[in-house]
N, C-alpha and C positions, 0 to 999 in steps of 0.2 A: 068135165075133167080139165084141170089145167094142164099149158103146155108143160111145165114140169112135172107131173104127174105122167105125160107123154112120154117125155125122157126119159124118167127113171124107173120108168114100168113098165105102159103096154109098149113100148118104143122096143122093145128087147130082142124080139123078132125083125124088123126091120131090116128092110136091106139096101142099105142108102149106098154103101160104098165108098173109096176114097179114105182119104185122113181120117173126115168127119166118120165117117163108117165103124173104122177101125177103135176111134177113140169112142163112140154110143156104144159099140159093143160091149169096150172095157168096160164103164159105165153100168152097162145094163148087167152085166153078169156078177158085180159087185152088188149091183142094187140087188137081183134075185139070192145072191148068196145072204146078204144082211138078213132077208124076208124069209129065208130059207124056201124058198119058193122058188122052183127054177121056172114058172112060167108066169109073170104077172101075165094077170089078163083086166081090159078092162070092155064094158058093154061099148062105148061111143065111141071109141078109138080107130079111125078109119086113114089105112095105110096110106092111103092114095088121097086124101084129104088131109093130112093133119103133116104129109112128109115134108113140105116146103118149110113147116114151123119147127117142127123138130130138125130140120137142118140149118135153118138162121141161128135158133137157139144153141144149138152145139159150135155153130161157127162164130156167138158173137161170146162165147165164155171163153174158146180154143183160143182167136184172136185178141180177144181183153185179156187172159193170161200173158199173150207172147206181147203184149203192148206196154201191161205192167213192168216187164225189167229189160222196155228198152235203154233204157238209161245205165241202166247195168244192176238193177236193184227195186225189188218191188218191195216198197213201203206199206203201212199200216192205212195211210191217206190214199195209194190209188187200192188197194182193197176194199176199203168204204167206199171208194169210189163206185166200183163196181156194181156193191148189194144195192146204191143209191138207187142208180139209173135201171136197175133191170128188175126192181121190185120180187124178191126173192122170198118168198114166205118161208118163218120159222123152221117149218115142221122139212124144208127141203134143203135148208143152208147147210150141213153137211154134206149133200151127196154134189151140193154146186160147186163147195170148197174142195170136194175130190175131183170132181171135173177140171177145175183150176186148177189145181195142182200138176193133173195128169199131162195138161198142156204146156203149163209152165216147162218139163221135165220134157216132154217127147220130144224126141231126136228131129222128129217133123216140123221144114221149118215153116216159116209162118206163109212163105211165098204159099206151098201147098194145099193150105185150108183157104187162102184169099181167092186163090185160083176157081176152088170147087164153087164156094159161096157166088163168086161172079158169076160162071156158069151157071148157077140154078136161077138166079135174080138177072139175069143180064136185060129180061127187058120191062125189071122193074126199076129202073137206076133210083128211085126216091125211096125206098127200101135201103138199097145198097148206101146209101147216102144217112140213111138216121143209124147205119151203124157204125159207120164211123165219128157221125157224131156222140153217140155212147166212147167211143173210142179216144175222141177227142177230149172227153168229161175226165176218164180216167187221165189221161197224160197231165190235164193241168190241177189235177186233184193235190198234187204235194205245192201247189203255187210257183214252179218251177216245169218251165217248158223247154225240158230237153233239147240239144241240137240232134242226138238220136233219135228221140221221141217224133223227132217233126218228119226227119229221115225218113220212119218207120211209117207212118200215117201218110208219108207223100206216096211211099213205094206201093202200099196198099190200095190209095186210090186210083193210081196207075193202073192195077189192076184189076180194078173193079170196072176199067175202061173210063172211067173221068177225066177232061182234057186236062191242059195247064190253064186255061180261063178257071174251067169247073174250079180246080182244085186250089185257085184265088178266092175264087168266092166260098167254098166250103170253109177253109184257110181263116177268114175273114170275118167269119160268122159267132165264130168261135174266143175270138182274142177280146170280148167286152163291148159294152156300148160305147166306149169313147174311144175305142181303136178301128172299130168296122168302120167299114165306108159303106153306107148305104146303099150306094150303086152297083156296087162290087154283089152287096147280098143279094139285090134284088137282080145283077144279073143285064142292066143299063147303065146307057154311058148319058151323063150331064148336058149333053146336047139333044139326047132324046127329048120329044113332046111330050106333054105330061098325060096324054092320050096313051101315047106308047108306055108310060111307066104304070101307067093305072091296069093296062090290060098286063103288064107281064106280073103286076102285084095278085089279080085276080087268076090267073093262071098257074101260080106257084101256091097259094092257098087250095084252089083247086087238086092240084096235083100232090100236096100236102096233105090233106085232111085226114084224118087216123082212119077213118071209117075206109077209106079209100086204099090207106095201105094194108093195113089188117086183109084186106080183099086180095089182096095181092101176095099177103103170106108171111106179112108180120103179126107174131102174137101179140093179143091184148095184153097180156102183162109186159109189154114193153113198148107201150101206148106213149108213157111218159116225152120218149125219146121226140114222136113225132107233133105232140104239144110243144115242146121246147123251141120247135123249129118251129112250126106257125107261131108263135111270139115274139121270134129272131124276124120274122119277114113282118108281120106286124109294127112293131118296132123300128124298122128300117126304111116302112111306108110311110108312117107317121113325122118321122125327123125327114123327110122328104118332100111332106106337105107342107110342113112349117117352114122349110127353106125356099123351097119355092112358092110357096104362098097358093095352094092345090086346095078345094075343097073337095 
């Protein structure tokens, strides 16, 4: 069963708590009221397994809502945005566009979903980290990088506990290949040995790898995110070899 199938079904019962809590519920009781079913059930759905996914998931729509109008206005461009990066199948794009919606509108503000999601992931931080880069997808999705937007995405890494280095180098990743700084992604400084870059390039792959995060409590339908990022570090090895002359 997919994690959205999670969500909008056997999730119903749940009892996550918090923002996130309170917004699955809504959620869930619309989704039973549509099905006229007040108890989805499903055979594989295991509370205490699948809860870390069904709350990234709920925290990375809650927060992609409150991300889309920071700027004062959510456009048709960060909407695609969204369905992009978090591979949303047909048959569930309504109950995601309710879920979006719900968030965009709650009174709840965005500190309060950041808060919980840090708490549940706090010692996954490379998790906490590919959501914001979903996060970061929407913001530049209209080609226009808000000074709110940036506000918004800084105040969240704050609290996801990312320093101000971290939050250079995420910052960094994000702005194109001809605006990053290599060093910056990969997290060393120009004076480092190419010993010390090659082990921090092999350590950030390592602690990237989807298989690795998924383990950790990211759903595979949003695999996307953590591919993105091992081709940013990739990418940022590669023009490091070539500059320093690194085989």
């Amino acid at each position: 069963m997919s994690v959205w199938g999670k969500v909008f079904g056997a999730a119903a019962g749940l009892a996550l708590g918090g923002p996130l809590g309170a917004l699955l519920g809504a959620v869930a009781g619309h989704y039973a009221l549509d099905r006229n079913d007040q108890s989805p059930k499903s055979d594989n759905f295991d509370p205490r397994g699948d809860t870390s996914k069904v709350a990234f998931t709920i925290g990375v729509i809650a927060l992609g809502a409150k991300m889309a109008k920071a700027d004062g206005q959510v456009t048709r461009d960060e909407v695609n945005a969204f369905k992009e990066v978090f591979e949303i199948p047909p048959q569930e794009m309504a109950n995601v566009a309710r879920v979006f919606d719900m968030a965009r509108q709650d009174v709840a503000g965005y500190e309060q979903y950041a808060r919980q999601v840090a708490n549940m992931f706090r010692q996954q931080p490379r998790v906490l980290e590919d959501l914001l880069a979903g996060l970061f997808h929407i913001a530049l999705a209209d080609g226009n990088f808000h000074p709110n937007e940036e506000k918004y995405l800084h105040s969240v890494a704050g609290i996801f506990g990312f320093s101000e280095d971290d939050w250079t180098r995420i910052r960094a990743s994000h702005l194109g290949p001809d605006q990053a700084d290599p060093y910056v992604i990969l997290g060393v400084k120009a004076d480092d040995s190419d010993a010390a870059i090659k082990k921090a390039y092999r350590q950030l792959v390592r602690e990237n790898h989807p298989d690795k995060l998924i383990a950790e409590g990211m759903p595979e339908e949003f695999v996307q995110l953590a591919n993105e990022k091992i081709a940013t570090i990739n990418d940022a090895y590669d023009k490091l070899c070539r500059i320093r002359g690194m085989n």
